[in-house]
C-alpha positions, 0 to 999 in steps of 0.5 A: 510539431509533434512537441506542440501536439503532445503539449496541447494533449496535456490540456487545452486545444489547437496547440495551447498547453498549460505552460503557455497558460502559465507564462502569460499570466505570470503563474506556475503551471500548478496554479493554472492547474488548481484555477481551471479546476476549482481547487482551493489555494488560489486567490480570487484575484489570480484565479479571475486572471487565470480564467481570463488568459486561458479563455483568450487562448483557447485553453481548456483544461481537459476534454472529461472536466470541461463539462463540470463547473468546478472543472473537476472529475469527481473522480477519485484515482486508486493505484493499485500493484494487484487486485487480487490479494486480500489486502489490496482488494480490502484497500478497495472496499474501503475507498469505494465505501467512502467515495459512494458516501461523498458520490465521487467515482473511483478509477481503479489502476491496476498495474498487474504485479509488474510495472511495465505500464507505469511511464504512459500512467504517470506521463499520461493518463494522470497529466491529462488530468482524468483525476481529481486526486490520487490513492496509492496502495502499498507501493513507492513512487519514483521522484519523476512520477511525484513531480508529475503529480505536483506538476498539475497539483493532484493531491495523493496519499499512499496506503499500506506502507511508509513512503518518501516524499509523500504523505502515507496511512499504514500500521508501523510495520516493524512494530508489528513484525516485533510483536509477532516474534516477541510473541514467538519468544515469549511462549519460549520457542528458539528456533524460529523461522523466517518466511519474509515477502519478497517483491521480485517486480519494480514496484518499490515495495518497502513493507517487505525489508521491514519486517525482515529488519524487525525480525532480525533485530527482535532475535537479535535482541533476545540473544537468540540465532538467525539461522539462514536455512531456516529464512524462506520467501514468498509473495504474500500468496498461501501457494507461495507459503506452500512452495516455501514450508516444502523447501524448508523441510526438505533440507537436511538438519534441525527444524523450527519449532515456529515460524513467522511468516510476514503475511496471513495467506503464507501462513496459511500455505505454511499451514496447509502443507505442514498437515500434508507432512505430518507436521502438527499446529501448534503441537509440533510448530507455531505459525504467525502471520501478519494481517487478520485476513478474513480466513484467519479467524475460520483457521485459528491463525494467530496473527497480527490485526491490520485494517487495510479498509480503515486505512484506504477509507480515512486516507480517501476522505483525506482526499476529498476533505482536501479537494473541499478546501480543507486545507491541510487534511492529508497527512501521514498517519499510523494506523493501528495493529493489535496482536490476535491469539488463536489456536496455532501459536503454542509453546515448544514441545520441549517446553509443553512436555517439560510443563506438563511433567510438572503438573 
């Protein structure tokens, strides 16, 4: 009795599901999904015999979209691991931006940096089919919670960073970690420093490994060392910055005469804590981020450009050009990065002195 219950939770009343949809008119579960809802992709002919079968048994595809005609929310699902960072909070404006000009509504899922609430997301909220389609911002999704998503045919997109399985919009982040070193490299420093992101929570975050991987490579390929005491992590935050310039520092030995840092507001700490030592930008350290977040150009950060509103908004329309039948319209695409020069970037001091001897 509970197994009948929780299928008619699914879709439907008085313990009709959607698979007993699916089984007597002869369809997959995801046909009778796109039917009941007005989605495109099905012929006239099955969707009539659809909507026969389901009304005879009672099937309602779901208590929020009965009331619509086209069965749809107008609904538009954004998943998000934080909301309180710069780049998922820009992600937002984005979508939003778009939602409000086609008057779609956005319902915000906000896993809280952990991703203890994923299973009841994914197995219920999402199924019971309280969205028409689904923006998912830098994070992977697991095998199991992508069939879920196939199972009702919700069409999805993830923005900010390459996932499998799944159609994604983001900047080619070992580019853009390559450009930021190369630029390091080029203005003559050596020693650089690595302060990398590091995702202590379950959400698959696959952006963090890259940049590391493009900056080892990058050193590598230049003939130059990847000194371990000098790689640092943090969480993408400027306090994480902060703890992570504190620790460098206090170990004994040489130091960097740059760092590259895997995101803006680390940089920023970095930034920020080195001028509590004494320590110079860019007269005795170049620092680099990734990102051009809105301080970024205020504090004279060189960095690496990435539009995080840009990709959310061309990956919501994706979505709803989908839902409105344009068949094919979500798709991965790359999204540009453009390096950005300012003031914290510079050559070593070895080599600045050397230069200006030579005047």
């Amino acid at each position: 009795m509970a197994r009948t219950t929780d299928r008619a939770q699914r879709g439907g009343h008085s313990g009709v599901s959607i698979e007993d949809v699916a089984a007597a008119a002869g369809v997959s579960t995801a046909t009778v999904s796109r039917a009941v809802r007005g989605l495109p992709r099905v012929s006239p002919a099955t969707r009539e015999k659809i909507l026969e079968v389901a009304g005879a048994l009672g099937y309602v595809a779901s208590s929020s979209a009965s009331g619509l005609a086209t069965g749809r929310t107008k609904t538009i699902g954004v998943l998000a691991p934080f909301v309180s960072r710069w780049f998922f909070s820009k992600a937002i404006e984005g979508a939003d931006r778009e939602l409000h000009a086609r008057q779609y509504n956005l319902s915000l899922f906000n896993l809280g940096g952990h991703g203890s609430n994923r299973e009841r997301l994914f197995s219920k909220t999402m199924v019971y089919k309280q969205i028409d389609a689904l923006l998912v911002l830098c994070m992977a999704l697991t095998h199991e919670e992508i069939e879920h998503l196939q199972k009702i045919d919700i069409p999805l997109v993830v923005v900010g960073g390459h996932v499998e399985e799944c159609p994604y919009i983001g900047i080619d982040d070992y580019a853009a970690a390559s450009t930021a070193v190369r630029h390091l490299i080029s203005l003559g420093h050596k020693d650089i420093a690595l302060l990398h992101g590091d995702d202590e929570t379950d959400l698959n975050f696959d952006v963090p490994r890259v940049r590391i991987k493009a900056f080892q490579d990058v050193m590598a390929g230049s003939g130059l060392t990847v000194r371990p005491e000098w790689d640092e992590w943090g969480d993408f935050t400027v306090r994480s910055g902060q703890d992570a310039f504190t620790r460098m520092w206090a170990r004994p030995g040489p130091k960097p005469t740059a760092i590259f840092c895997a995101s803006d507001e680390m940089a920023m700490g970095v930034i920020f804590e080195a001028y509590k030592v004494g320590v110079r930008v860019p007269e005795d350290l170049s620092v680099i981020g990734i990102d051009d977040h809105d301080f970024s150009d205020a504090m004279g950060l060189t960095t690496v450009r990435q539009r995080p509103d840009e990709q959310a908004e061309l990956g919501t329309k994706m979505l709803l050009d989908e839902l409105d039948g344009a068949i094919g319209s979500v798709h991965s695409t790359v999204a540009p990065h453009q390096l950005i020069v300012r003031r914290t970037t510079a050559p070593p001091p070895s080599a600045e002195t050397s230069a200006s001897r030579l005047v």
